[in-house]
C-alpha positions, 0 to 999 in steps of 0.5 A: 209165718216162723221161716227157715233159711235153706241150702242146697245139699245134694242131688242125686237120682231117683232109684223109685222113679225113673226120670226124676231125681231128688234135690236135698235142701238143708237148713242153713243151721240145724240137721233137718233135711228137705227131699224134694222130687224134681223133674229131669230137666229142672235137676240137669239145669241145678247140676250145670248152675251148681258145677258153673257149666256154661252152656250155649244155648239158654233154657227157660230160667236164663230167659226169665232172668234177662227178662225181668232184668231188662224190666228192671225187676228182681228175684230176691228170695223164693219161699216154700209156704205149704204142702197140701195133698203131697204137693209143695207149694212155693212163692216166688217174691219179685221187686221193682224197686217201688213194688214188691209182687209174689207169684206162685211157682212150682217147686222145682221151677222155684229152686231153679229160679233160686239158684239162676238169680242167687237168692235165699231160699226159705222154708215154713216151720210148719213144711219143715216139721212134716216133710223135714227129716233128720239126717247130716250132710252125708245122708247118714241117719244115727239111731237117734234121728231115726227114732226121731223121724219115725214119731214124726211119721206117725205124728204126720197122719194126725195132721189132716183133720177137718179142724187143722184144714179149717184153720189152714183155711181160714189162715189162708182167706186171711193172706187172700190165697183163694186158690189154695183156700179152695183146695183146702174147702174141697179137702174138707168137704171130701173129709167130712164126706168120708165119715158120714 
């Protein structure tokens, strides 16, 4: 799977939903922006991390981090691997020195934990291409990336389709992420039911 390196580009308020807010990851060399809905406590923690705010007391990403260092493990780099049913889907790739684990994460949980142990954060082409937007740094759109985003907007409804899910199906049996592959068979099931 073609992997982008990301950064964090902003964060700011949620004007559509209160107690969220939204996290603007950018790729590292190109224009595309990611948004990305956090939760209030996920976006407190990034602000404190990012402004090197100590606080007294540690929160849950601090915790983990003393944990795994203790065990002798180490985060070395988060990746967001799909989207299904508007829900982004991250792994979270840990070492001890003699093996390598994934686990799966939230994407906010995912970011947090990027930034609490200062690894790279990676996205797939394929989630760039349908929830990237094309924007500079500032959150300005020029005519041209408009024109852009908009095609990719309606290049976005064609995707879900019972043969793009039966491949990301089989893509998914293929790397033995059964829970995700369940998720895609019941998509396609309620797909295929809705055009009987």
């Amino acid at each position: 799977m073609k992997q982008k390196e990301l950064r964090i580009v902003g964060l700011s308020y949620s004007k559509a939903s209160a107690g969220q807010y939204v996290l603007v990851l950018g790729e590292k060399r190109g224009k595309i922006k990611l948004p990305i809905i956090i939760k209030e406590n996920e976006a407190q923690f990034l602000a404190l991390k990012l402004e090197n705010i100590k606080t007294s007391r540690p929160v849950i990403f601090n915790i983990i981090k003393t944990l795994t260092d203790s065990l002798s493990c180490e985060l070395f780099q988060v990746s967001i691997t799909h989207i299904l049913e508007g829900t982004f889907h991250c792994k979270l790739h840990f070492t001890n020195m003699s093996e390598e684990y994934e686990i799966a994460a939230s994407i906010g949980d995912t970011i947090c934990l990027a930034v609490e142990y200062g690894c790279s954060i990676y996205c797939s082409e394929e989630v760039m291409k349908l929830a990237g937007v094309l924007m500079d740094d500032d959150g300005n759109v020029d005519e041209e990336q408009h024109k852009s985003n908009h095609k990719k907007k309606r290049e976005f409804t064609t995707v879900l389709n019972v043969s793009d899910l039966e491949k990301m199906l089989d893509k998914a049996i293929e790397n033995e992420e059964y829970e995700i592959a369940s998720q895609i068979r019941d998509k396609i099931t309620e797909l295929k039911e809705k055009t009987r």
